[in-house]
PAMAR-794226 format. One record per atom (N, C-alpha, C): x negated, z negated, y negated; residue in one letter. Coordinates in steps of 0.02 Angstrom, whole numbers, plus 50000, padded with zeros to 5 digits. Example, Ala and Ser with C-alpha at 12.3 -4.5 7.8 and 13.67 -1.06 7.14 Angstrom:
<sites>
493404961050284A493854961050225A493404961050165A493584964650112S493164964350053S493554960649998S
</sites>
This chain:
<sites>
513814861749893X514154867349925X514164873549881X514264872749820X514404878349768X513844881049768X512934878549769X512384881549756X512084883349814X512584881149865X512304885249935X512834891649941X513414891249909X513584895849919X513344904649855X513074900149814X512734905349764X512154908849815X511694903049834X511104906149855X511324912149935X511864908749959X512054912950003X512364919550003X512754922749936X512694927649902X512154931249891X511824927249829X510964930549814X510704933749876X510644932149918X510194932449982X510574939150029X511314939150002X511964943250060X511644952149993X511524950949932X511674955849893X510984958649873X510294954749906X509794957549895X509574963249934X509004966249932X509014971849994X508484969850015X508344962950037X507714957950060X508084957650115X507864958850195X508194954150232X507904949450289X508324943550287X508074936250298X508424933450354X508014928550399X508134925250451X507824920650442X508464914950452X508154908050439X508224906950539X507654901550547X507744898950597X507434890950614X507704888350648X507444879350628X506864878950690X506724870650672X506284870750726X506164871250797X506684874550822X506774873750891X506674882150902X506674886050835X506724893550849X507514895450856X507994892250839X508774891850830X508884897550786X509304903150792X509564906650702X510124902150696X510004899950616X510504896650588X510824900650522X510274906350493X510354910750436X510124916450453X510584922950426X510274927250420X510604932650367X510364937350326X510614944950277X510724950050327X511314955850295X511404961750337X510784964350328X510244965150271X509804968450290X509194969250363X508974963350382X508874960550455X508774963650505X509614965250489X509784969450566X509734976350582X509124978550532X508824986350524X508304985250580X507954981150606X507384978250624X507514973450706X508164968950682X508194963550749X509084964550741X509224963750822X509974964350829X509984957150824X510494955050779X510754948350753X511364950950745X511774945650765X512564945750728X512724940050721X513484938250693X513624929350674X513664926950739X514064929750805X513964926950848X513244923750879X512754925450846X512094924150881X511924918650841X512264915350778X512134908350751X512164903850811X511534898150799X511714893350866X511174895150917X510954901950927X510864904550992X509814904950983X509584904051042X508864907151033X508624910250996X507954911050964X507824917250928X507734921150988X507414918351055X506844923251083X507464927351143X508494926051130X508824929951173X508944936151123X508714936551056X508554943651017X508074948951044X508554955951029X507994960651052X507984965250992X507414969850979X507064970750916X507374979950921X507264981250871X507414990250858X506954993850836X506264992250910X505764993750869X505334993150934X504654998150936X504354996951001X503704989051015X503724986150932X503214982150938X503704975050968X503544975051035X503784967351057X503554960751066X503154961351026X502864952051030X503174950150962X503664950350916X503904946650877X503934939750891X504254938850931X504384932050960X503734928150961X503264929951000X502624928151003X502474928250939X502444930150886X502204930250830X502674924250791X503174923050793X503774918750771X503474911150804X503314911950869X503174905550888X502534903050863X501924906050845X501344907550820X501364903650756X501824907150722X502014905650647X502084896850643X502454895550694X502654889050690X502234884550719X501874886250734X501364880150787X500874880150748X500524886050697X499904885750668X500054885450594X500774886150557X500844885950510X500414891750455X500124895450508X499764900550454X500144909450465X500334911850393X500944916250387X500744923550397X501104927050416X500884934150475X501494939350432X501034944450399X501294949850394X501284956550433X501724960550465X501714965150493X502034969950487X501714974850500X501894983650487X502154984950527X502844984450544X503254988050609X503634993150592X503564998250616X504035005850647X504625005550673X505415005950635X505695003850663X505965011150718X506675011050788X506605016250803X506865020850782X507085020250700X507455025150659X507045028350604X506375028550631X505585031150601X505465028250521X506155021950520X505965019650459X505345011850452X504975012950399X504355008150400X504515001450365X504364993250390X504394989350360X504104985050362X504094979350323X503514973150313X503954968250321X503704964650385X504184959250418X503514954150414X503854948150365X503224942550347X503584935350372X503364933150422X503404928350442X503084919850410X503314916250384X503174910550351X503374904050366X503104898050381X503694893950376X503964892550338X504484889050362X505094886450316X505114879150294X504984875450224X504874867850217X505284865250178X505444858250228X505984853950152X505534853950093X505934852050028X505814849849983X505224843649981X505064839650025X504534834050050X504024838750083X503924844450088X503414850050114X503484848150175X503984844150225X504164844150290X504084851550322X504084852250390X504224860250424X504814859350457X505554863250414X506124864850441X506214869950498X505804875650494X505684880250531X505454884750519X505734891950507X505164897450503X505754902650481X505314906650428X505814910050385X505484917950398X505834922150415X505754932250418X505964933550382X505634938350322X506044942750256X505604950450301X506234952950268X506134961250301X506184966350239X505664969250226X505564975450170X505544981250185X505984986950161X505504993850198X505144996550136X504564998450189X504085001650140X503955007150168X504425010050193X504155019850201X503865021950136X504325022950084X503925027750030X503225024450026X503255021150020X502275016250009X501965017150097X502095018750122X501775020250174X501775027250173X502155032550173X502185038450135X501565041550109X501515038050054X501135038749968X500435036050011X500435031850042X499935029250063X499435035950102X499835037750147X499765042250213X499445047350179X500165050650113X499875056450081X499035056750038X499105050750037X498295047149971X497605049150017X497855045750087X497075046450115X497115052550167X497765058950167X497535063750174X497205069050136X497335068350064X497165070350018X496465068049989X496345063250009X495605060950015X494945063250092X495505066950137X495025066450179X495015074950140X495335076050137X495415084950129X494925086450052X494835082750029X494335083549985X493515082449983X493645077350051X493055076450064X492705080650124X493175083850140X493045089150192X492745095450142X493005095750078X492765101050029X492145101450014X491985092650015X491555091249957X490915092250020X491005093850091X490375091350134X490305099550147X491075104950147X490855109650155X490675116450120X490755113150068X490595121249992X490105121049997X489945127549968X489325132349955X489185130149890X489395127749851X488995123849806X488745118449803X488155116849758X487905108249768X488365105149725X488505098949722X489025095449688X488655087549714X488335083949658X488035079349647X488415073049586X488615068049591X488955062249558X488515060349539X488545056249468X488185051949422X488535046349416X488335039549402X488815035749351X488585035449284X488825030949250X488745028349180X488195029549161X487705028249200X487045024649182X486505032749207X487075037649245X486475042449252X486235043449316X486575037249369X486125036849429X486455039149492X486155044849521X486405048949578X486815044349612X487755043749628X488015041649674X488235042649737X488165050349727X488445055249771X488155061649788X488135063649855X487625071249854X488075074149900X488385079549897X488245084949969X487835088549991X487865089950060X487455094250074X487195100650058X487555104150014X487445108649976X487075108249944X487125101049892X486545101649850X485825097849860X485995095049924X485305093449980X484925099649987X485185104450004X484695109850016X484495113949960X485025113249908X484915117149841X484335112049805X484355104649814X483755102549757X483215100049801X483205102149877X482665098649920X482675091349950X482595085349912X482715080649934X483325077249964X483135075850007X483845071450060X484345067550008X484995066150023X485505062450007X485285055249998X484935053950044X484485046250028X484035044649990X483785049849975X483005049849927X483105051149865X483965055049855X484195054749792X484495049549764X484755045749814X485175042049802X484755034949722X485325033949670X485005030349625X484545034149554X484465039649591X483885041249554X484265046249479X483805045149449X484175047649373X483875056349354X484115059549310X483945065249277X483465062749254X482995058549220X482775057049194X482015056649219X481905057849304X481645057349337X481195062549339X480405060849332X479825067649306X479765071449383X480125068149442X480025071849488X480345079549507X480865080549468X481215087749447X480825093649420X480365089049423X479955097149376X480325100949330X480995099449299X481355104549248X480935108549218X481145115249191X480785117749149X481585120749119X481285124949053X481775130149025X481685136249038X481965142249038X482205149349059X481785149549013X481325149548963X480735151448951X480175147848958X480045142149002X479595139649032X479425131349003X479745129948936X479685123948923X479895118848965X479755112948977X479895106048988X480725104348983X480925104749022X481615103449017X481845094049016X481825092448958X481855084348942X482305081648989X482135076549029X483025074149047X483475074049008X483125069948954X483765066248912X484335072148893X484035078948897X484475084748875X484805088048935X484695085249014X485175087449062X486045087049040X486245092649071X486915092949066X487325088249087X487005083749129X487215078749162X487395070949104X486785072149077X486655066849024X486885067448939X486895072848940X487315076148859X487965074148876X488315075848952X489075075548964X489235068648961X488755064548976X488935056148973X488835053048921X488415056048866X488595053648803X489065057248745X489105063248749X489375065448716X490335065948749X490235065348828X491145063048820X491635073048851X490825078048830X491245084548833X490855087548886X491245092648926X490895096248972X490355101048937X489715101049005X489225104848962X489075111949025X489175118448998X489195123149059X488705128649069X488515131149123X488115135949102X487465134049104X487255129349104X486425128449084X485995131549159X485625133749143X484955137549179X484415131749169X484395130549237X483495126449223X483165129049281X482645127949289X482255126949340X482025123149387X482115119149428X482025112249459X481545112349538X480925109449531X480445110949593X480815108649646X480885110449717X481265108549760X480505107149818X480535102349824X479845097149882X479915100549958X480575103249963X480655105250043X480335112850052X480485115250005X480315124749983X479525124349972X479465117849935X478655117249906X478525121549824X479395121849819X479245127249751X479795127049703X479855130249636X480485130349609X480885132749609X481575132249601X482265137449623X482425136649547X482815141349547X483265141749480X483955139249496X484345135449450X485125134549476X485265134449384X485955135349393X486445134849354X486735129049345X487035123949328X487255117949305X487885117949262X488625116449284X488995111549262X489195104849267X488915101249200X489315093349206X489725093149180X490325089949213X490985087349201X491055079649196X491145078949149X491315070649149X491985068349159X492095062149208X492615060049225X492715052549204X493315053849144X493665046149124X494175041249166X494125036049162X494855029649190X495325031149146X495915029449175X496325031149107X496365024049054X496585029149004X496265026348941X495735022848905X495315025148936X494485024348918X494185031948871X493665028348811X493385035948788X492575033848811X492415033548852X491945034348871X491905033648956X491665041248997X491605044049054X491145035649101X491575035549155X491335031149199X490845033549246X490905042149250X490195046649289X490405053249273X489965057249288X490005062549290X489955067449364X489945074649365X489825078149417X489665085049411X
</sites>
């Protein structure tokens, strides 16, 4: 009695909230937290799960509760509650100590801010990638190793070859035709691209020359590489 009445505390003072229910789909347990999500009260000990109604527009809980229990395999879900707050209602069963099935156990989390952060992450990702498809500059990704990961269209038309045909391919590559602003051979190994990945520092400014296959001829461009670290790494995972 004493360690049910501990755990029944623990469970009253967490901000987890829980519904126990047996095998018949009975509530026999439940936390005030819960009832952010499903109208429960003590009077409803004893009673159906499925005479509960939810605070929330997704209504197959129940269906999902009964689910839980017949297939034994455990269902997490993202429900909206109608107080625009967000939570993770994970359905599991519930087992004696002999891994018997007592019934089926609901813990309730809110995760607005992480849904939030989430929301804000991949708007901020589309909005960059909306940048990256519509500037007037070319802006081309490297990794480690040197090898084209990334192209926009900008710099599709600035170096001639398609996004596909670049794709993989290194500075290193005699198909660039580099030269120097006074006509020498512009080495790969000395692209800005490739100094910035070994040496760790941005390299700016460089003038080359690079034959472009679509023009049938050479353009001149300007070149900054920026190298970009993980955190706490000294050595750049790519550049751009």
């Amino acid at each position: 009695t004493t360690l049910n009445n501990d755990v029944n505390n623990l469970l009253t003072n967490t901000q987890i909230g829980t519904l126990f229910l047996d095998s018949r789909l009975t509530v026999r347990k439940f936390t005030p937290e819960i009832t952010k999500l499903i109208n429960v009260m003590e009077v409803d000990i004893g009673r159906p799960f499925s005479h509960l109604t939810f605070k929330c527009d997704y209504k197959n809980i129940y269906q999902e509760v009964s689910s839980v229990l017949e297939t034994l395999v455990v269902k997490e879900l993202e429900i909206q509650a109608d107080d625009g707050e967000w939570y993770l209602l994970k359905i599991q069963p519930y087992r004696h100590a002999d891994r018997s099935i007592h019934g089926v156990l609901l813990t309730l989390v809110q995760i607005s801010a992480l849904k939030k952060a989430t929301e804000t992450k991949l708007k901020s990702e589309e909005q960059y990638r909306l940048l990256f498809e519509t500037m007037t500059q070319g802006v081309v990704y490297q990794d480690a190793e040197g090898k084209i990961i990334a192209v926009n269209p900008a710099a599709e038309r600035i170096l001639g070859p398609t996004r596909e045909q670049m794709m993989g391919v290194t500075s290193m590559d005699p198909r660039w035709g580099t030269i120097k602003e006074n006509g020498e051979d512009f080495p790969g190994a000395e692209h800005p691209a490739m100094i910035a990945l070994k040496t760790g520092q941005p390299v700016e400014n460089v003038i080359m020359g690079v034959f472009n296959p679509s023009l049938k001829r050479r353009v001149w461009i300007k070149v900054n590489a920026i190298p970009h670290f993980r955190p706490g790494a000294d050595r750049p995972y790519q550049v751009y």
